[in-house]
N, C-alpha and C positions, 0 to 999 in steps of 0.2 A: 518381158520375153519378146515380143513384136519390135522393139527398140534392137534388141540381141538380133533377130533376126536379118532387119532390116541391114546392120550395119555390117553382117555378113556378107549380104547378098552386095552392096555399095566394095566392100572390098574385093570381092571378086571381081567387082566388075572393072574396076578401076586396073585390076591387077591384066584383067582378057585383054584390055584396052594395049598394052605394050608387047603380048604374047604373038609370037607367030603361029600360021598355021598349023605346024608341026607340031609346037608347044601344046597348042589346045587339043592337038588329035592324041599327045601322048597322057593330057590332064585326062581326057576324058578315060584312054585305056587304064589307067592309073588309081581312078576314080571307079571305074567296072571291078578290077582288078580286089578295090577296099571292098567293095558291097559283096563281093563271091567269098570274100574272107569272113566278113561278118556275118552272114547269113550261114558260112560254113561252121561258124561257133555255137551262135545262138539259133540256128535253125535246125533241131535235133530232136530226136524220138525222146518220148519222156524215161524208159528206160531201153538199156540195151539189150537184157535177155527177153527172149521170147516166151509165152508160155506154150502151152502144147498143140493149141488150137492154131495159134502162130505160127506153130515150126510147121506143121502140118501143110498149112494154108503157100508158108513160105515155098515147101517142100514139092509141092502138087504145081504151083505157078511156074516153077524155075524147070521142074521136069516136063510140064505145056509148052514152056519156050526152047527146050532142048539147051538150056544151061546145066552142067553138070553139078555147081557149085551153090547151092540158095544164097548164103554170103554175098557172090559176085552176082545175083540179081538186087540183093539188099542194098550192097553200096551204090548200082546203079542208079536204083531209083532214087534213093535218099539223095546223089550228086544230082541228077535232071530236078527235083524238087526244089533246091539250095540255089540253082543254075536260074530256075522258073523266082525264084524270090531275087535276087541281086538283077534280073534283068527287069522288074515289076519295079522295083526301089530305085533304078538306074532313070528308067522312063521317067517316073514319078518325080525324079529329082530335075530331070532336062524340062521337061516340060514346066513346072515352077519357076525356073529358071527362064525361059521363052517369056512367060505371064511376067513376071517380074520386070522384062527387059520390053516389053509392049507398053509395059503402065510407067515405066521409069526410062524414054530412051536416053538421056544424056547420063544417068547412071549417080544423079546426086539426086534420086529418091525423094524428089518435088520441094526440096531444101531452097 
């Protein structure tokens, strides 16, 4: 797995190494773009109906914030939650990336 990983991070870097600026500013958008996708799959309530304590709960928060809709505060939130995981897994992923590129700078991973 560490061998998979490693030779991950060597092909990307070999790959930055010929990319323009722009290139890497559209990988990176591109890259944000996959994790908001994936987090919008698998980061999901366990189920969709509420029960009554829920709707309640839902009911009394969205009427506190003067939203008319409980719905349109459920999706809100559930999207800034999805938004808060793709930009946790974005960082987490830059930063690996940083580490990797400190311990490895010519990018052939102490080979």
């Amino acid at each position: 797995m560490a061998t998979l990983v490693h030779r991950l991070f060597e092909m990307a870097y070999k790959a930055r190494q010929r990319m323009s600026k722009a290139d890497r500013r559209a990988t990176k958008v591109v890259l944000f773009l996959g994790l908001f996708l994936l987090s919008f799959i698998f980061v999901r309530p366990l189920h969709d109906r509420w029960s009554e304590a829920e709707m309640r709960a839902w009911f009394n928060a969205s009427e506190a914030l003067g939203i008319r809709d409980p719905e349109d505060l459920y999706i809100a939130v559930w999207m800034t939650i999805e938004l808060i995981v793709a930009v946790l897994a974005y960082v987490a992923i830059m930063r690996l990336w940083r580490w990797y590129r400190s311990k490895h700078p010519t990018g052939t991973g102490g080979a």
